[in-house]
C-alpha positions in Angstrom: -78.8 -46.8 68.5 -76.5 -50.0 68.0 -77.1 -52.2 70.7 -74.7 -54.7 72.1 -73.7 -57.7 70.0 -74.1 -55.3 67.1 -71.0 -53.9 66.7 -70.1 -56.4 63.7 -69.0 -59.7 65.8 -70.5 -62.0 64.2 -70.2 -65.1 66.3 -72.8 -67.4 65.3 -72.5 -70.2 62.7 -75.4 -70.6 60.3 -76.7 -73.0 57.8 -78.9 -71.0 55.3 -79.6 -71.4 51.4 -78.9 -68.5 49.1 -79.3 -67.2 45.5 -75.5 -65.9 44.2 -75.8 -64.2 41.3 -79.1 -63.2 38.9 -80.1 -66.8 37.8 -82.0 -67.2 40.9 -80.4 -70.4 41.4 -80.1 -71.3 45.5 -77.9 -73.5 46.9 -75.9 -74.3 50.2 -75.0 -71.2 52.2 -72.9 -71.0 55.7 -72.8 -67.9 57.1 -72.3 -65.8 60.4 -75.3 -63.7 62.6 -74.3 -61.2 65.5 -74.3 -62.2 68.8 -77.4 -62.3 71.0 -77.7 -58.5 71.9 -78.8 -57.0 74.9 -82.0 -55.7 73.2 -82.2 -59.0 70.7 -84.2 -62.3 70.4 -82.5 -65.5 68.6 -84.7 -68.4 67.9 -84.2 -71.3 66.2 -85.9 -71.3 62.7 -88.7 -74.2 62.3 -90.1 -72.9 59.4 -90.1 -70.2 56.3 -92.4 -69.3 53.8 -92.0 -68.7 50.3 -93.3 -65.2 49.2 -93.7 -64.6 45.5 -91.6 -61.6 46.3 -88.7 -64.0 47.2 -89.0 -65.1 43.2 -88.6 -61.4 42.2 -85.8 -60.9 44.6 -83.8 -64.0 43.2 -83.5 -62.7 40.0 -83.1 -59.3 40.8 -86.4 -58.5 38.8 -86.5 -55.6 41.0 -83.1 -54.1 40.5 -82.1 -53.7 43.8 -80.8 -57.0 44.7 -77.7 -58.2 46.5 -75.8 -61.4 46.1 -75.4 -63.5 47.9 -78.9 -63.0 49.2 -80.5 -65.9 51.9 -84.4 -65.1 51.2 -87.2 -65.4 53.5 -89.6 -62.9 55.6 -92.2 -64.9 56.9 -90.3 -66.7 59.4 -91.1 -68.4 62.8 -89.4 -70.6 65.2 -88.5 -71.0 69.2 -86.7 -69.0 71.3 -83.1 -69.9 72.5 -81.8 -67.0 74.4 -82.9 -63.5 75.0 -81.0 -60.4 75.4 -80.2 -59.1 79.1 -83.0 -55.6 78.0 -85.7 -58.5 76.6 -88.8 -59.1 79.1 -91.7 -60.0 77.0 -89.9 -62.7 75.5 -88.6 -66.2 77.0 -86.8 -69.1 76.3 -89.1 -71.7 74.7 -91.5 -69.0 72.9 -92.9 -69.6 69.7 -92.2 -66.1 67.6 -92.2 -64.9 63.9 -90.2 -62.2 62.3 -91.7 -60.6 58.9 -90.4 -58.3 56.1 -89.3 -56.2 59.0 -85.9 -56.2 61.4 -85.4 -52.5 62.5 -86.9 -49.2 61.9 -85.7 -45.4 63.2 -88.4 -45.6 66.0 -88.6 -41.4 65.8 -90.7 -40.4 62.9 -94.3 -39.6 62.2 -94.8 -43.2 61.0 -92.8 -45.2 63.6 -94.7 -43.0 66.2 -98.1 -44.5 65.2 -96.7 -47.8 64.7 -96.6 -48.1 61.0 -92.7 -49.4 60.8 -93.8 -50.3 57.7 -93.8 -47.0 56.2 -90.9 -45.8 58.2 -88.1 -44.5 55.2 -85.1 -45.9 57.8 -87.0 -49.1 57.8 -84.7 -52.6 57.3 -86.3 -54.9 55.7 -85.4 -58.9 57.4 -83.8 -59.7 53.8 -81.7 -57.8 50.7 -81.1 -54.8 53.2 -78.7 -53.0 54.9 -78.5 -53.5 59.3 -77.8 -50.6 61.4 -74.3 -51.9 61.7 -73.8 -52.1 57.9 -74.0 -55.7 57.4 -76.2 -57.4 55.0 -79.6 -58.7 56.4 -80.3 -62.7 55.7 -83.5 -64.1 55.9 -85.4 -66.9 56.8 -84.3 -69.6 54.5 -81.4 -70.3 57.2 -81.1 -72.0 60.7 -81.3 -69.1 62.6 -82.3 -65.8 63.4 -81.3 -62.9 65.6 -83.6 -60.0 65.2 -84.3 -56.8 67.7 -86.8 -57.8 70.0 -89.7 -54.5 68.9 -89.7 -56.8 65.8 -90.4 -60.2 67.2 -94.5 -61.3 67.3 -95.2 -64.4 69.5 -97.2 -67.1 67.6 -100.0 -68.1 69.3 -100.4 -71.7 70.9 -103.3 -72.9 69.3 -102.4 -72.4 65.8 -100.4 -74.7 63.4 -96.3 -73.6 63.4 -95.5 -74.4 59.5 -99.1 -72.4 58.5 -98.8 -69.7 60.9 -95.4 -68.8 59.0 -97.0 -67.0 56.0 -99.5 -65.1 58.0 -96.6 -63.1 58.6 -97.0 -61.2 55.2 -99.4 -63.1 52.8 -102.2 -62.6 56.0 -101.2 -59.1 57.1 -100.6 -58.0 53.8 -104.8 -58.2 53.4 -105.6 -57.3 57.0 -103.5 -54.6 57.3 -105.8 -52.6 54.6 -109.3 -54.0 55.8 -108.8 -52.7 58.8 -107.1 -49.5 58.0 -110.1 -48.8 55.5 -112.5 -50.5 57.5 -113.4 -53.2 55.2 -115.3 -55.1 58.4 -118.4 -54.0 58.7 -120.6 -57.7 58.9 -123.2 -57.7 56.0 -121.0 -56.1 53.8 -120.1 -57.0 50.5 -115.9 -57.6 49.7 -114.2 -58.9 46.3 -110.9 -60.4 46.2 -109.5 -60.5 42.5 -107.1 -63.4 42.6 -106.9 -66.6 44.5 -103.2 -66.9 45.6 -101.4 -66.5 48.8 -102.6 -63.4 49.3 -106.2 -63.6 48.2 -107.7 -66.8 50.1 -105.9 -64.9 53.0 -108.6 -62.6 52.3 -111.1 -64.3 51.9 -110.8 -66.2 55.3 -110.9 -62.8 57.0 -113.5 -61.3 54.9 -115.5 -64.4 56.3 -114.6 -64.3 60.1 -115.9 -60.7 59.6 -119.0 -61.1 58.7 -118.9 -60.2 55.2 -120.5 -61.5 52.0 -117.5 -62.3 49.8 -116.8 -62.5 46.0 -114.2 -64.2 44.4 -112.4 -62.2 40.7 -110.7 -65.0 39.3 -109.1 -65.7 35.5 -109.6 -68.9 36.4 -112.9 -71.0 36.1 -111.3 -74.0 37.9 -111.2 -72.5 40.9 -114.9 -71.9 41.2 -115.2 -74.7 43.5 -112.1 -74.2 46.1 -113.4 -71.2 46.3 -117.1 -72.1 47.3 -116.3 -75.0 48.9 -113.4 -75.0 50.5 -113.0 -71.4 51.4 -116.5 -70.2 52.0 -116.9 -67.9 49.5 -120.4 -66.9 48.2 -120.2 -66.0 44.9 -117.5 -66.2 41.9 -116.8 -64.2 39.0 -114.7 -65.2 35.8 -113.2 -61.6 35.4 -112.6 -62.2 31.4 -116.5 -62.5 31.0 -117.6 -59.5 30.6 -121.6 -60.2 30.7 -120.5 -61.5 34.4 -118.9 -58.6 35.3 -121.6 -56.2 33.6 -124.3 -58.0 35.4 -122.0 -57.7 38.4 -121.4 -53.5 38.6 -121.9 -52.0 41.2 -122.5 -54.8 43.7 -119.7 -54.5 46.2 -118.4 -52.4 49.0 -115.2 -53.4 49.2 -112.7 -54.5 46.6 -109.4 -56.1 47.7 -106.8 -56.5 44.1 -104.3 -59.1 45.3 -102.9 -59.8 41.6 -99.2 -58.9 40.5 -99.6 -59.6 36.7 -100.7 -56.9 34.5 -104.4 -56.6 34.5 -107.3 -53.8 33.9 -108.7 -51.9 36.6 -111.7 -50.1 35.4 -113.9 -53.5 34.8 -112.6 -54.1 38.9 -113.4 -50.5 39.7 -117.1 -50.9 37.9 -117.9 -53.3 40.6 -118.0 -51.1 43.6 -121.3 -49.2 44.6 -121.3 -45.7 45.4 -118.5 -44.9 47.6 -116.7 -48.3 47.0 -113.5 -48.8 48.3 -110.5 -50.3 46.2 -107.3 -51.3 47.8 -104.3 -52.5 45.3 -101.8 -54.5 47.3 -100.5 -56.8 44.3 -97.7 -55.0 42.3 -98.3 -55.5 38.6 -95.0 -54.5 36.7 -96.7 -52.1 34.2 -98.1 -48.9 35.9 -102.0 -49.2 36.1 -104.3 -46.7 35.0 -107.9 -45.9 34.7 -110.4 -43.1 33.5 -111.3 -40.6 36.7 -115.2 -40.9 35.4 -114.7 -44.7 37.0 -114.3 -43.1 40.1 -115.7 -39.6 40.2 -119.3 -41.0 38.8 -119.6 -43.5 42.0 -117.6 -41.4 44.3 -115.5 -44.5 44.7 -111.7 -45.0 46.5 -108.8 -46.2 44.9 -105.6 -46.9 47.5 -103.1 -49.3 47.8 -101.7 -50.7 50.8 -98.5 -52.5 52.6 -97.7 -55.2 55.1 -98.6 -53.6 58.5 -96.9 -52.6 61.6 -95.4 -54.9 64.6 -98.3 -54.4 66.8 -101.1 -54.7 63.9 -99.2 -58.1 63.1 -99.6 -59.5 66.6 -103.4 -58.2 66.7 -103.9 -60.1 63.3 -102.0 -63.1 64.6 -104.4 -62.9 67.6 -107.1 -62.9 65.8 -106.0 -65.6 63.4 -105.7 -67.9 66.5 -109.8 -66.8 67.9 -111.2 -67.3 64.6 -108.7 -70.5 63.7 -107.1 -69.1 60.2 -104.1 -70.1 58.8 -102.7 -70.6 55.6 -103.1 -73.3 53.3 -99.9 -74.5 52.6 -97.6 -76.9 51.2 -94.5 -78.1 53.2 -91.6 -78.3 51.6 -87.6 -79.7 52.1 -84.8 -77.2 51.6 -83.4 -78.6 48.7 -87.0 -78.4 47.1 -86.9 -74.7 47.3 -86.0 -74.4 43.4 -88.5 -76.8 42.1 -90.9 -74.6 44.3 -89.3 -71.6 42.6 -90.7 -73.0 39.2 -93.8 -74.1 40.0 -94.4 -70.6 42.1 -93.6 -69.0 38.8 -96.2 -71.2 37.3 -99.0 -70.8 39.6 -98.9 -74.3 40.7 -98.7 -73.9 44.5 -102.1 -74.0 46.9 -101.6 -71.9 48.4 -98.2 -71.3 49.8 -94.9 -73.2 50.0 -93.5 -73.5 53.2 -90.3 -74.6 54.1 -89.5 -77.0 56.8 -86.2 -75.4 58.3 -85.9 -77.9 61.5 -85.9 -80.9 59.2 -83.7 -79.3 56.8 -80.3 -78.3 58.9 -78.4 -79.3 61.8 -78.5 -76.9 65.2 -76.5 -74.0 64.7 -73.2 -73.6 66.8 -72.0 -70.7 69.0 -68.1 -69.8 68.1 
C-alpha cells in the first residue's frame, strides 16, 4: 500500500552527488524526495559509506543500472520529522537505512523477516519505489524512507563508523548466525581482509572463536594480528601453508569479489565444515563434489540480513564496542575514493561526511 506523501509529490529539495552516464564519474546533483508520509521517517544525513558495490553500480558493471543514479546504502543520520502512523521513532534519533527501503510485507520471506530475500524488495538505491519513482541513496542531504526500514543507532557507538555496519557488518553476521558460526572455541577463516572481512573478524572475536585470516597479501600479517586480534594468518597462494593448514577450521567465511579458487578454501574445513560465499566474484565458481562429499562439508552463500537482524547486530555491535575502521571522507573526494577503492587502497572503508559536505535541505 502507498502511504501518504507517496503519491509522487515530491516536495523536498535535496543536495545529493550522482553518477550520469557509465563513466562512473559523480558530480553535483539536486533533486526532489516525497513528503514526510504518514508511515515515513526523514532524517537528516550525517554520514554515508562507500560499498564496493557502489563502484560496480557507477559503471553499470552489473547491467542493471540507471542514470542518474545518487549511490549509497549504508546511511545514517538524525531524525527531523516523523510521520503521523510512526511511534518507535522521534525527533532527535540517531537511525540508519541499508540496501533496503520497502518490501511486499506478505510472503514466506517477509513473514520471517528476511526482507532481504523478499522478490518485491526495493533496494534504497538503482530501484524502482512503490510509487514508480527512482530510489536515491545516501550520497545526498536527506532521506525519507518507510519507517519498518529505519534501525536506530545506538548511543554509544561512533556515528561516521557505525554507517558501514549497515551492510559491510551485517553482510558477515547475517550468515554466522544463520549457520551458527558462534559456538566459542570454534575455529572461523575469513579469506580477505576488506570491508567485509575485518567485519568478520571482529565478530568472530566477540564470539569466542579462534580466528584465521586467508589473505593474498603478506603485508597484512600484522593488522591482522595486531590490530584486529586475529590468531593465526595464512598466505592463500602458498600452498605448503594451506596443505599444512587442511582441515583445521569449522567455519569458513569467503568475503572476496575477485575471481579466486575454492577447492584449496574448501580443503581447510574439518569434517562437516561450513563455507559461506558472500563476496561476488564475476566468473561463476566451481569445485569438485569429492571436496565436499569426502568431509561432509557445506557450501552456501549468503546476503545482507533482515531489518530486525540489523538492529540485533547493531545492538550487539554497541555491547561488544565494534565498528568499522574507516576513513572519513569530503563529498567532492568521493571519486578519488572511487580510484583508490578500485585499487584496494582504503582501510577499511570510506566514509563520507554528509553534514560537512551540504547545506540543510529545504521544504517547498
Amino acid at each position: 500500500m502507498v502511504n501518504e506523501g507517496e503519491s509522487g509529490r515530491f516536495e523536498v529539495e535535496v543536495e545529493g552527488w550522482a553518477a550520469k552516464d557509465e563513466s562512473g564519474i559523480l558530480s553535483p546533483f539536486n533533486f526532489t524526495r516525497r513528503k514526510t508520509g504518514s508511515h515515513d521517517v526523514t532524517f537528516k544525513v550525517a554520514y554515508c559509506g562507500i560499498c564496493h558495490s557502489d563502484l560496480h553500480q557507477i559503471r553499470n558493471d552489473w547491467k542493471t543500472s540507471q542514470y542518474p543514479m545518487v549511490p549509497g546504502h549504508e546511511i545514517v543520520g538524525t531524525v527531523i520529522e516523523v510521520g503521523s502512523q510512526v511511534k518507535n521513532f522521534a525527533v532527535g534519533d540517531r537511525v540508519g537505512v541499508g540496501c533496503m527501503v520497502w518490501s511486499c510485507q506478505q510472503c514466506d520471506s517477509c513473514s520471517k523477516d528476511h526482507e532481504q530475500y523478499c522478490e518485491k524488495v526495493v533496494w534504497t538505491y538503482n530501484g524502482i519505489y512503490v510509487d514508480g519513482s527512482p530510489t536515491l541513496g545516501g550520497y545526498s542531504s536527506l532521506m525519507v524512507c518507510d519507517h519498518r526500514f529505519v534501525v536506530k543507532i545506538p548511543e554509544c557507538l561512533p556515528f561516521d563508523a557505525a554507517a558501514p555496519l549497515l551492510c559491510a557488518g551485517i553482510t558477515v553476521y547475517s550468515p554466522m548466525k544463520y549457520f551458527q558460526m558462534t559456538e566459542p572455541g570454534k575455529s572461523l577463516g575469513v579469506v580477505g581482509l576488506g570491508g567485509l572481512g575485518h567485519m568478520a573478524v571482529k565478530f568472530g572475536k566477540a564470539f569466542g572463536l579462534k580466528v584465521t585470516v586467508i589473505s593474498t597479501s603478506p603485508q597484512k600479517e600484522k593488522e591482522a594480528r595486531e590490530h584486529l586480534g586475529a590468531d593465526n594468518f595464512l598466505i592463500s597462494k602458498d600452498q605448503k601453508q594451506m596443505l599444512e593448514a587442511a582441515r583445521s577450521l569449522d567455519y569458513i567465511i569467503d568475503t572476496v569479489s575477485a575471481d579466486h579458487p575454492l577447492h584449496p578454501i574448501i580443503n581447510l574445513l574439518k569434517v562437516n565444515g561450513k563455507l559461506v560465499v558472500v563476496g561476488m566474484p564475476e566468473k561463476p565458481i566451481s569445485f569438485h563434489p569429492a571436496t565436499v562429499i569426502f568431509g561432509r562439508r557445506f557450501v552456501g552463500g549468503s546476503m545482507i540480513g533482515g531489518v530486525k537482524e540489523t538492529q540485533e547486530m547493531l545492538d550487539f555491535c554497541a555491547e561488544h564496542n565494534i565498528s568499522c575502521v574507516i576513513e572519513s571522507i569530503p563529498m567532492d573526494y568521493v571519486n578519488t575514493a572511487m580510484q583508490r577503492l578500485e585499487k584496494g587502497d582504503v582501510k577499511y572503508r570510506f566514509v563520507i561526511d554528509v553534514t560537512g559536505s551540504f547545506s540543510s535541505p529545504k521544504a517547498n
